[in-house]
DODREN-826873 format. One line per 3 residues: number of its first residue (from 1); for each residue x, y, z of N, C-alpha, C. Coordinates in nm, 2 decimals, padded with zeros to 4 digits. Example, Ala and Ser with C-alpha at 12.3 -4.5 7.8 and 13.67 -1.06 7.14 Angstrom:
1) 01.32,-00.57,00.78,01.23,-00.45,00.78,01.32,-00.33,00.78 | 01.28,-00.22,00.71,01.37,-00.11,00.71,01.29,00.00,00.79 $
This chain:
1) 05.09,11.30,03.34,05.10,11.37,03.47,05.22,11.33,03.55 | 05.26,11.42,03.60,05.38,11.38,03.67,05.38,11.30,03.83 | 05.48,11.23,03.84,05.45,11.18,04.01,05.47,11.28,04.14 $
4) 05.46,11.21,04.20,05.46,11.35,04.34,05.63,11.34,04.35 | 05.67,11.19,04.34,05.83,11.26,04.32,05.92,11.31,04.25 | 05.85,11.30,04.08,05.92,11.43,04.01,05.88,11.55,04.07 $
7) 05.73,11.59,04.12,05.71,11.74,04.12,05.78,11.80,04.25 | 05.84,11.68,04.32,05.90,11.73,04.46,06.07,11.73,04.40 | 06.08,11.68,04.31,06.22,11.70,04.25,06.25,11.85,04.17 $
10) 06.16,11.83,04.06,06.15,11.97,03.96,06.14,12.09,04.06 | 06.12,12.12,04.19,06.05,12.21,04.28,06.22,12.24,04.31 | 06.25,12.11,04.41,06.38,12.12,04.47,06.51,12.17,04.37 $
13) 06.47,12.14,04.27,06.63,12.16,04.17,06.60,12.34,04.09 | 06.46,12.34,04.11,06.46,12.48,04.06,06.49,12.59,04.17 | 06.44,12.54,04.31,06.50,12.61,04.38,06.65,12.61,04.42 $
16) 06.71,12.53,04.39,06.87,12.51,04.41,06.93,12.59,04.34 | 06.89,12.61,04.16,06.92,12.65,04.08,06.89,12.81,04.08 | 06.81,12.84,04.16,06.76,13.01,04.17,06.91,13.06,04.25 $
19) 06.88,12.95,04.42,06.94,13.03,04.52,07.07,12.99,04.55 | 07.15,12.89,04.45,07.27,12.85,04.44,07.36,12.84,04.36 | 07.31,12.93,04.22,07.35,12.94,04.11,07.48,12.99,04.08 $
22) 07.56,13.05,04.18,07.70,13.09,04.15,07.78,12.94,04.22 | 07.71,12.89,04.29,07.81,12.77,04.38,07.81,12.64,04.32 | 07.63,12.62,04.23,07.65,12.48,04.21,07.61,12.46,04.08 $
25) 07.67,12.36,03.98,07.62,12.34,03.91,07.52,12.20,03.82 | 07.41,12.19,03.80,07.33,12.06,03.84,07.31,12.02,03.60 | 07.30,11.86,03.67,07.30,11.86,03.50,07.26,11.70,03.53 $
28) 07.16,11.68,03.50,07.10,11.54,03.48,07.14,11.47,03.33 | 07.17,11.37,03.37,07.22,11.22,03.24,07.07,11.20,03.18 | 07.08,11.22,03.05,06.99,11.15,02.96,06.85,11.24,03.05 $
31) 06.86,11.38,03.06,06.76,11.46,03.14,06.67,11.39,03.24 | 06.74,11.25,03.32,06.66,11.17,03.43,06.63,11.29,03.50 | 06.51,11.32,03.60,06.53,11.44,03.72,06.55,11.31,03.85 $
34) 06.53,11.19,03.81,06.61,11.13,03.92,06.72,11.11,03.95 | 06.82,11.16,03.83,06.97,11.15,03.85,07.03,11.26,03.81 | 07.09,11.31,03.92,07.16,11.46,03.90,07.31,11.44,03.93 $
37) 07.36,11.55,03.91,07.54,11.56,03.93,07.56,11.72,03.94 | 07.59,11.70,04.03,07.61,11.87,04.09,07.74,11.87,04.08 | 07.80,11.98,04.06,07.91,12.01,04.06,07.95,12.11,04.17 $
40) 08.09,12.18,04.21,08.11,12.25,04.26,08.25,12.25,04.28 | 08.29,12.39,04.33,08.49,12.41,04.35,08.49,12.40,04.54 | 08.58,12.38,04.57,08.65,12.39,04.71,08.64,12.53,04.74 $
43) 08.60,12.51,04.88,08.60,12.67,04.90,08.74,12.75,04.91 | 08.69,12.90,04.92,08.80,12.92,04.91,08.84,12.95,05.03 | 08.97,12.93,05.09,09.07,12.94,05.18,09.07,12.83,05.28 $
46) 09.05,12.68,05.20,09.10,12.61,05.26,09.18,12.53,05.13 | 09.25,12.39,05.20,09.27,12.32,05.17,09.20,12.25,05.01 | 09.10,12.27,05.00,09.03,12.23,04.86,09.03,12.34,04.77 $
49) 09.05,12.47,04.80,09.01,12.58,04.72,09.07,12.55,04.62 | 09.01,12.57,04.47,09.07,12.58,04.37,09.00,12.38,04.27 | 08.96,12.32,04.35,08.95,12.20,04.36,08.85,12.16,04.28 $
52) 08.78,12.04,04.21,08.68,12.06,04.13,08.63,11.91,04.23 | 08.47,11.95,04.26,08.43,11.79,04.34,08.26,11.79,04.21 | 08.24,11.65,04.28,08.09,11.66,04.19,08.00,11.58,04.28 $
55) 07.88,11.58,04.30,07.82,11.47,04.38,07.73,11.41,04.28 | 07.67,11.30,04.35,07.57,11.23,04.18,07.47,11.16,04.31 | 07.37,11.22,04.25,07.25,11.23,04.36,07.14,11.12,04.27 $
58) 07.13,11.00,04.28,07.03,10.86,04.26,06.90,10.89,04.39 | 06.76,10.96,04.29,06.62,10.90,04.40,06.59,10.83,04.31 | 06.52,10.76,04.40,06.41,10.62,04.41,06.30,10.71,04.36 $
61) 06.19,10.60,04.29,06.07,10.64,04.28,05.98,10.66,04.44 | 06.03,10.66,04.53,05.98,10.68,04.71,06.05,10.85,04.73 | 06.12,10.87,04.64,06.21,11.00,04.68,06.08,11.09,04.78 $
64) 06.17,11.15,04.89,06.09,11.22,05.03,06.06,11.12,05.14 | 06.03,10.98,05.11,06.01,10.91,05.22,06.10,10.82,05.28 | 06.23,10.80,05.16,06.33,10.71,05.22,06.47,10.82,05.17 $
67) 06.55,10.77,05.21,06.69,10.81,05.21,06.73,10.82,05.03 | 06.83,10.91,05.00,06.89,10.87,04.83,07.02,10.85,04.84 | 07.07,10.72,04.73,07.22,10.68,04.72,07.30,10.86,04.69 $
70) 07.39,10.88,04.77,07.47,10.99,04.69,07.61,10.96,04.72 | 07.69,10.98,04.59,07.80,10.91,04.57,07.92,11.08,04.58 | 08.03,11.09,04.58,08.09,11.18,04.59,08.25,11.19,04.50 $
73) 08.29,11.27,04.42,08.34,11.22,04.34,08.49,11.32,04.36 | 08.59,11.30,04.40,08.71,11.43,04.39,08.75,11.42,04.25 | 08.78,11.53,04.20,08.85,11.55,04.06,08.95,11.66,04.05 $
76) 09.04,11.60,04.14,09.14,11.64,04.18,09.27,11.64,04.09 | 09.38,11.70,04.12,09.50,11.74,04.03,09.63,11.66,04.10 | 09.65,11.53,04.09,09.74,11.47,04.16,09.90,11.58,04.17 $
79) 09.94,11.63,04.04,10.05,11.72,04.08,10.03,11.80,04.13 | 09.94,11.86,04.16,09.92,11.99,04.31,09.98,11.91,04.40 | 09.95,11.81,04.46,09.92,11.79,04.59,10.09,11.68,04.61 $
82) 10.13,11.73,04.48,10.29,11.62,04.53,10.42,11.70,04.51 | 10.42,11.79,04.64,10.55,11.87,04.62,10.67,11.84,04.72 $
Protein backbone atom coordinates (compact mmCIF):
# COMPACT_ATOMS: atom_id res chain seq x y z
CA UNK A 1 0.00 0.00 0.00
CA UNK A 2 1.23 3.17 -0.69
CA UNK A 3 2.05 6.18 1.75
CA UNK A 4 -0.08 9.21 1.92
CA UNK A 5 3.14 10.82 0.49
CA UNK A 6 3.54 8.89 -2.52
CA UNK A 7 -0.26 9.09 -3.25
CA UNK A 8 -0.06 12.96 -2.74
CA UNK A 9 3.01 12.74 -5.17
CA UNK A 10 1.60 10.24 -7.91
CA UNK A 11 -1.66 12.74 -7.81
CA UNK A 12 0.55 15.90 -8.13
CA UNK A 13 2.91 14.67 -11.01
CA UNK A 14 -0.05 13.22 -12.93
CA UNK A 15 -1.62 16.42 -12.75
CA UNK A 16 1.47 18.38 -13.88
CA UNK A 17 1.83 16.00 -16.50
CA UNK A 18 -1.93 16.32 -17.99
CA UNK A 19 -1.93 20.29 -17.58
CA UNK A 20 1.78 21.08 -18.37
CA UNK A 21 2.71 18.77 -20.87
CA UNK A 22 3.90 21.09 -23.63
CA UNK A 23 6.07 23.21 -20.92
CA UNK A 24 7.52 20.61 -18.61
CA UNK A 25 9.17 17.74 -18.76
CA UNK A 26 9.31 15.35 -15.41
CA UNK A 27 11.47 12.03 -15.22
CA UNK A 28 12.33 10.50 -11.89
CA UNK A 29 16.03 8.71 -11.23
CA UNK A 30 15.79 5.04 -10.65
CA UNK A 31 11.66 5.80 -10.96
CA UNK A 32 12.07 7.40 -7.02
CA UNK A 33 8.41 9.50 -7.13
CA UNK A 34 10.44 11.26 -4.44
CA UNK A 35 12.99 12.50 -6.78
CA UNK A 36 11.97 14.24 -9.91
CA UNK A 37 13.84 16.57 -12.54
CA UNK A 38 11.74 18.63 -14.50
CA UNK A 39 12.89 20.07 -17.29
CA UNK A 40 12.04 23.10 -19.22
CA UNK A 41 13.23 26.02 -22.08
CA UNK A 42 13.32 29.89 -21.26
CA UNK A 43 10.47 31.57 -22.23
CA UNK A 44 10.17 32.93 -25.10
CA UNK A 45 10.99 36.63 -25.62
CA UNK A 46 13.16 37.08 -22.92
CA UNK A 47 16.57 36.86 -22.15
CA UNK A 48 16.47 32.85 -21.48
CA UNK A 49 14.47 32.01 -24.51
CA UNK A 50 15.97 29.28 -26.34
CA UNK A 51 17.66 28.16 -22.96
CA UNK A 52 17.53 24.69 -21.42
CA UNK A 53 16.96 24.89 -17.26
CA UNK A 54 16.07 21.71 -15.10
CA UNK A 55 14.90 21.71 -11.50
CA UNK A 56 15.44 18.49 -9.21
CA UNK A 57 12.74 18.41 -6.71
CA UNK A 58 14.05 15.96 -3.34
CA UNK A 59 10.55 15.11 -0.82
CA UNK A 60 11.05 13.78 2.45
CA UNK A 61 8.93 11.01 3.58
CA UNK A 62 6.79 14.32 5.55
CA UNK A 63 6.24 15.54 1.86
CA UNK A 64 2.94 18.19 2.33
CA UNK A 65 3.83 18.99 5.84
CA UNK A 66 7.40 20.39 5.58
CA UNK A 67 9.13 22.30 2.90
CA UNK A 68 11.29 20.16 -0.15
CA UNK A 69 15.14 20.61 -1.04
CA UNK A 70 14.80 22.01 -4.81
CA UNK A 71 17.97 22.62 -6.45
CA UNK A 72 18.06 24.52 -9.92
CA UNK A 73 20.20 23.78 -12.62
CA UNK A 74 21.11 26.28 -15.94
CA UNK A 75 22.30 24.32 -18.85
CA UNK A 76 23.29 26.92 -20.65
CA UNK A 77 25.50 27.62 -23.96
CA UNK A 78 28.47 29.65 -22.67
CA UNK A 79 29.24 30.83 -26.49
CA UNK A 80 25.84 32.45 -26.82
CA UNK A 81 26.29 34.57 -24.23
CA UNK A 82 30.11 35.80 -25.15
CA UNK A 83 29.85 38.13 -27.98
Amino acid sequence: MQSRMAKRLQKDLEQMQKSYTDQFNVRMPNNDIKHWIVAFEGAKGTLYQGEKFELQFKFSNDYVEILILIQLFFLMKLANRIS
